[in-house]
SERO-4910 file (N, C-alpha, C, O; in steps of 0.05 Angstrom, whole numbers):
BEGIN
 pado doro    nc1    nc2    nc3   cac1   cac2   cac3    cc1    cc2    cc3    oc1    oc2    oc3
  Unk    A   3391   1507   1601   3381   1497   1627   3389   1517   1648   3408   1531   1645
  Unk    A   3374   1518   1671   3374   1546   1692   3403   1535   1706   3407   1511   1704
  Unk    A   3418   1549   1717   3432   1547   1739   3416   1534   1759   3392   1536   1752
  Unk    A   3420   1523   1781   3419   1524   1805   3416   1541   1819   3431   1559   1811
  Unk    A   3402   1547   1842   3411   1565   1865   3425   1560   1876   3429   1537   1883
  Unk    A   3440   1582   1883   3469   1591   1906   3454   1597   1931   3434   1611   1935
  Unk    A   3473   1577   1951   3466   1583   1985   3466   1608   1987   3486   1616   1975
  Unk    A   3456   1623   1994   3452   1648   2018   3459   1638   2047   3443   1623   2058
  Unk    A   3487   1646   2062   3485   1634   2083   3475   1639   2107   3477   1624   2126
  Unk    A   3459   1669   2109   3438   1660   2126   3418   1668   2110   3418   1683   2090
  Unk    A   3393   1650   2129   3355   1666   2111   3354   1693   2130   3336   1708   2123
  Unk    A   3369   1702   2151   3366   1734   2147   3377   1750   2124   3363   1768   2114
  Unk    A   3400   1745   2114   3418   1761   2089   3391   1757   2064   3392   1771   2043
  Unk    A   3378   1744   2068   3362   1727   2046   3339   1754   2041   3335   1757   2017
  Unk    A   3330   1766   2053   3327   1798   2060   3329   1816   2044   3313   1826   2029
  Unk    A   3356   1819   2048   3370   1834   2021   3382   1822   1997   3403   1831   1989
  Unk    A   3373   1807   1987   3381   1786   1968   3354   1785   1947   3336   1769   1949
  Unk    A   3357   1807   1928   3323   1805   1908   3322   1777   1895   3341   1769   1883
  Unk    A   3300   1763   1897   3299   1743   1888   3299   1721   1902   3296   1699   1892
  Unk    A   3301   1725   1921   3321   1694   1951   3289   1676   1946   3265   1681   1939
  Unk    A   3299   1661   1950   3273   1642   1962   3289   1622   1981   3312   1612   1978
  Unk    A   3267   1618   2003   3268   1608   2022   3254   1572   2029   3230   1567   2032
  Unk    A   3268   1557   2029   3256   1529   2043   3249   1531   2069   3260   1540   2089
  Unk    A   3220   1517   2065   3217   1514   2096   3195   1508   2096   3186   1501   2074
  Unk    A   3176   1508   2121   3153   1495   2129   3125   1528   2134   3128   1546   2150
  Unk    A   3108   1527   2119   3091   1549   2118   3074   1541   2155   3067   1519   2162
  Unk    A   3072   1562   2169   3056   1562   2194   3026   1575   2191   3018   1596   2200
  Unk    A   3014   1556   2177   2980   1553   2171   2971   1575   2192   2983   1579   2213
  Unk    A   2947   1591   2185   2931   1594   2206   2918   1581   2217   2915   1592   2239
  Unk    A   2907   1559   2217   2892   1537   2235   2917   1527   2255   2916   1524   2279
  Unk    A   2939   1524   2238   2957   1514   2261   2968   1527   2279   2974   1519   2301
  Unk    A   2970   1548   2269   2983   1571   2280   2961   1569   2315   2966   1565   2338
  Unk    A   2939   1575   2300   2922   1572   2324   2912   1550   2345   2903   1553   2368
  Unk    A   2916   1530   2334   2908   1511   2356   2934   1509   2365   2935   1516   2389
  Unk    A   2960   1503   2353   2985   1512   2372   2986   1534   2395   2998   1529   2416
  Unk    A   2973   1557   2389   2975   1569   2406   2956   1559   2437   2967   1557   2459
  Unk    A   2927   1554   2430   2914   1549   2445   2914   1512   2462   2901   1499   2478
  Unk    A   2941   1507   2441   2937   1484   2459   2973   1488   2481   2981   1473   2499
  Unk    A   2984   1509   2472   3005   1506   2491   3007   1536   2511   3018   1535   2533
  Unk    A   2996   1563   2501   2993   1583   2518   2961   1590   2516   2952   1603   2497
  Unk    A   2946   1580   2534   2919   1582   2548   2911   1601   2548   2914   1606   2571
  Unk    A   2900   1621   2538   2888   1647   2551   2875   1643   2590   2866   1622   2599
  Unk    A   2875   1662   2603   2860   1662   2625   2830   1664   2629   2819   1680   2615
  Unk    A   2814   1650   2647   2788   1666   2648   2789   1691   2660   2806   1701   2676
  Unk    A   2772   1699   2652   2763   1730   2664   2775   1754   2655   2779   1775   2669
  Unk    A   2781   1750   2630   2795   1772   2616   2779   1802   2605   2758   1802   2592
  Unk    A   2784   1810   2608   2769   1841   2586   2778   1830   2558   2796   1813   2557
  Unk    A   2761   1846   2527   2758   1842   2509   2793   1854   2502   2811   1840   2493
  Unk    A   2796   1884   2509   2824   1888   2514   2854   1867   2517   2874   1863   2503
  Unk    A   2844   1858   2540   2862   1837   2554   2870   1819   2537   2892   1810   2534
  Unk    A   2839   1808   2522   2846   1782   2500   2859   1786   2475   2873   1772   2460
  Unk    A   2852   1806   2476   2868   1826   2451   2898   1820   2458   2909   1803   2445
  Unk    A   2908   1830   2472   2937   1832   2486   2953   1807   2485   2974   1801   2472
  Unk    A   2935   1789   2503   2942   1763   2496   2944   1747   2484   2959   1729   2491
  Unk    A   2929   1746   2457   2934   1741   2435   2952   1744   2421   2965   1727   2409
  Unk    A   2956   1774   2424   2980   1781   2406   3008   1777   2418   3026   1783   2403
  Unk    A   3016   1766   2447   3035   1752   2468   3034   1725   2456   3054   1714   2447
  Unk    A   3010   1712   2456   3016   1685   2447   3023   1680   2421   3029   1656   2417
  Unk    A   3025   1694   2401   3036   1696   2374   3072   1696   2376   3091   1685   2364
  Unk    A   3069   1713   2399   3098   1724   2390   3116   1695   2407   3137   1686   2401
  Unk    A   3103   1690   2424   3110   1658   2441   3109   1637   2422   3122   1616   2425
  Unk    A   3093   1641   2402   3085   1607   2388   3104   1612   2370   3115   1590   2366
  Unk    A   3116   1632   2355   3135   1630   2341   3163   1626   2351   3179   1611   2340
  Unk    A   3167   1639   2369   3196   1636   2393   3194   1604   2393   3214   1591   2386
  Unk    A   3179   1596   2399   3171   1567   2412   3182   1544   2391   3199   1526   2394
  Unk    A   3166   1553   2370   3166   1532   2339   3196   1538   2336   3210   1518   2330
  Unk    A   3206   1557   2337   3232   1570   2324   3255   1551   2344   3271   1535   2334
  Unk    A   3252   1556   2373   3270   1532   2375   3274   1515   2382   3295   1504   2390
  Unk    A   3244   1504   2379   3245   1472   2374   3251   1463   2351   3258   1439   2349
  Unk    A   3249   1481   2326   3263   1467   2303   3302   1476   2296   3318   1467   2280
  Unk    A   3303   1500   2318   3330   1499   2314   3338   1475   2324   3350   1461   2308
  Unk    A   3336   1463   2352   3336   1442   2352   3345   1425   2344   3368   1420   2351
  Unk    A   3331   1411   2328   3341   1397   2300   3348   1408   2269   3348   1392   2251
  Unk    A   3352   1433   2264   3367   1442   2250   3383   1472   2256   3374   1491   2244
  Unk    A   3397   1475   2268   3409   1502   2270   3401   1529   2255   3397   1551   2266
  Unk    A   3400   1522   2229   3391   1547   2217   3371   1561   2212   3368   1582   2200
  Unk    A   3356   1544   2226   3324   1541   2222   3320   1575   2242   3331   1585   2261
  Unk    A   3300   1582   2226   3289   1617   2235   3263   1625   2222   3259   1624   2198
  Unk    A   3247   1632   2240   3222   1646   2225   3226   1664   2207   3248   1673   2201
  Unk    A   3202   1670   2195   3210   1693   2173   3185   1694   2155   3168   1676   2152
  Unk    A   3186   1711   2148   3161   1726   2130   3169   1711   2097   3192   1709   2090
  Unk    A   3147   1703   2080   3152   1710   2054   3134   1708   2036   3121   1729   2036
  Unk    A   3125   1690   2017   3105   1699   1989   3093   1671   1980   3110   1657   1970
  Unk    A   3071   1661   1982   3066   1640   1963   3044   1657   1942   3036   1680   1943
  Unk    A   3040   1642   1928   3019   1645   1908   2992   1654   1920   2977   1667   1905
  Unk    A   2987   1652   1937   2965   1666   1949   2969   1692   1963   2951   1708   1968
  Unk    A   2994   1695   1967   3003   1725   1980   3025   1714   2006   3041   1695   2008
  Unk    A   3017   1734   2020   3044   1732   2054   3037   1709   2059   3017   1697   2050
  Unk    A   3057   1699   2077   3054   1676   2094   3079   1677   2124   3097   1694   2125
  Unk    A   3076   1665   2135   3096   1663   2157   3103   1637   2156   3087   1621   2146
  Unk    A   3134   1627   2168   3143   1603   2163   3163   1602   2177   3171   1620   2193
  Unk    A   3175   1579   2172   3197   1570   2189   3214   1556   2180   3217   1531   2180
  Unk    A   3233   1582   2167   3258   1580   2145   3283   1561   2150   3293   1559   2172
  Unk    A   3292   1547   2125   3306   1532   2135   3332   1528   2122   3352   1523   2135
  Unk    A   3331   1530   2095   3351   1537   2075   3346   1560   2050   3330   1560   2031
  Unk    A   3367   1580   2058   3358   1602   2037   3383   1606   2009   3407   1608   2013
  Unk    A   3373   1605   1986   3374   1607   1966   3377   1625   1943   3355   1637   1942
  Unk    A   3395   1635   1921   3383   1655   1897   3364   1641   1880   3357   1652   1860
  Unk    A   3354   1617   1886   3338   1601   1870   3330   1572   1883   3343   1565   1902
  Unk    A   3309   1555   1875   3298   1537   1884   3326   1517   1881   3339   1519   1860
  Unk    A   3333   1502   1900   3365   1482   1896   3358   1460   1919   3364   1464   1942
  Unk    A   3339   1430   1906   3339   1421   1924   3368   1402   1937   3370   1390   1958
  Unk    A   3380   1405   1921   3405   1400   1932   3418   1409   1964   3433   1396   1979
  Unk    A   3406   1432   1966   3420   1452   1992   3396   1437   2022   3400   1441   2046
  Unk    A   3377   1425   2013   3353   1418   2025   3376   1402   2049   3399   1394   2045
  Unk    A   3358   1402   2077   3373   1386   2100   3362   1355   2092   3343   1347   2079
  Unk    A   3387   1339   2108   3382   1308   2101   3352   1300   2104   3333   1313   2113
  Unk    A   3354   1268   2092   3329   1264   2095   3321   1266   2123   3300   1278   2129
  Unk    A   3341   1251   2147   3331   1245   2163   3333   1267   2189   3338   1263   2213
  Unk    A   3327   1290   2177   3330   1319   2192   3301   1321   2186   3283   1327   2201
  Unk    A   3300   1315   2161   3264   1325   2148   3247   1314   2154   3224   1323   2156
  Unk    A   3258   1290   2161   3226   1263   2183   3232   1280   2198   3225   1301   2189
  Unk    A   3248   1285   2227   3237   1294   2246   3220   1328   2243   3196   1332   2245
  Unk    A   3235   1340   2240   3215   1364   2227   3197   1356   2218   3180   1353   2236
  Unk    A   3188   1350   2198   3159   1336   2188   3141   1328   2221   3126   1343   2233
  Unk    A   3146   1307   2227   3143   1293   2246   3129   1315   2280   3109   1311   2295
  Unk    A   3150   1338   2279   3146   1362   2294   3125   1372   2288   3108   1371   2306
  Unk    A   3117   1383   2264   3097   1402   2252   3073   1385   2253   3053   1397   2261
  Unk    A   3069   1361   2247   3043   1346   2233   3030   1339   2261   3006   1337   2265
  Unk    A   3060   1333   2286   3049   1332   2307   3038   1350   2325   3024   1344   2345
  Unk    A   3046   1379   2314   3025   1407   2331   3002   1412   2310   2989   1432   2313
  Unk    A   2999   1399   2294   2980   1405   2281   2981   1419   2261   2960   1423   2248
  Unk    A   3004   1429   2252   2997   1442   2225   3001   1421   2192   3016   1401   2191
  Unk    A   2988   1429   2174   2994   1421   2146   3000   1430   2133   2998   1454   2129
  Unk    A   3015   1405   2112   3024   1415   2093   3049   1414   2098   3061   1414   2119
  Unk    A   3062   1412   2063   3097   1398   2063   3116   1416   2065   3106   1438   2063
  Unk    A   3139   1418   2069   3158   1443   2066   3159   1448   2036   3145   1432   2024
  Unk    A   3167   1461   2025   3176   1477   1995   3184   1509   2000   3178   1525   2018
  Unk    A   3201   1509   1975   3204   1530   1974   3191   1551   1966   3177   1552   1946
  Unk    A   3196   1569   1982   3178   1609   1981   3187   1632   1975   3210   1636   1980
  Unk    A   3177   1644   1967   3196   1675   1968   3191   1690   1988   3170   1693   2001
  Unk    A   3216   1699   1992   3221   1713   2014   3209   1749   2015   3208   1760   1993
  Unk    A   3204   1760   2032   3184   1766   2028   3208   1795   2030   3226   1795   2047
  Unk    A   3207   1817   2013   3223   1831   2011   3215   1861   2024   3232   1879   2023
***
């Protein structure tokens, strides 16, 4: 029978750690996007340029944003890059790992509100664990 995974105690060290996988909540593109556009607006009257710009401002805001409202309610909680089965993804890490250990997972009642956070900006889909993206 496998071992368990061992905490990594942060999901930055998790980085340099071959193998880490990361818990947490994947940040959809659909959500990603109506989050953005329902909390940083673009302006009218922009150049094609401009929207460009801004776009790539409101990315870097919607993740700052998500990041600490879920530190928030969990401290360790940190964006971060990693791997599902379909390829990259972006997310919002929460317990990092040398292996899947739902043991290390935050209480239940850390996980309703998180849950509760995400489903309420709109994104889907459950937390699980990912690989971290090396």
């Amino acid at each position: 029978m496998a071992q368990p995974g061992k905490l990594i105690p942060s999901i930055y060290k998790a980085s340099r750690t071959p193998g880490a996988t990361i818990y947490g909540f994947l940040l959809d593109t659909d959500g990603l996007h109506k989050y953005q556009e329902n909390n940083f607006p673009l302006e009218d009257g922009l150049t094609e340029k401009e929207i460009e710009d801004a776009i790539a401002g409101q990315m870097i805001y919607a993740y700052i944003s998500i990041e600490a409202r879920c530190r928030a309610l969990w401290a360790q909680a940190s964006f971060n890059l990693g791997h599902t089965a379909t390829g990259p993804c972006s997310m919002i890490g929460l317990v990092a790992s040398t292996a899947p250990n739902d043991d290390l997972i935050p209480p239940a009642d850390t996980m309703n509100k998180l849950k509760e956070y995400f489903s309420g900006e709109g994104f889907n889909g459950e937390p699980g664990w990912f690989f971290q993206a090396q």
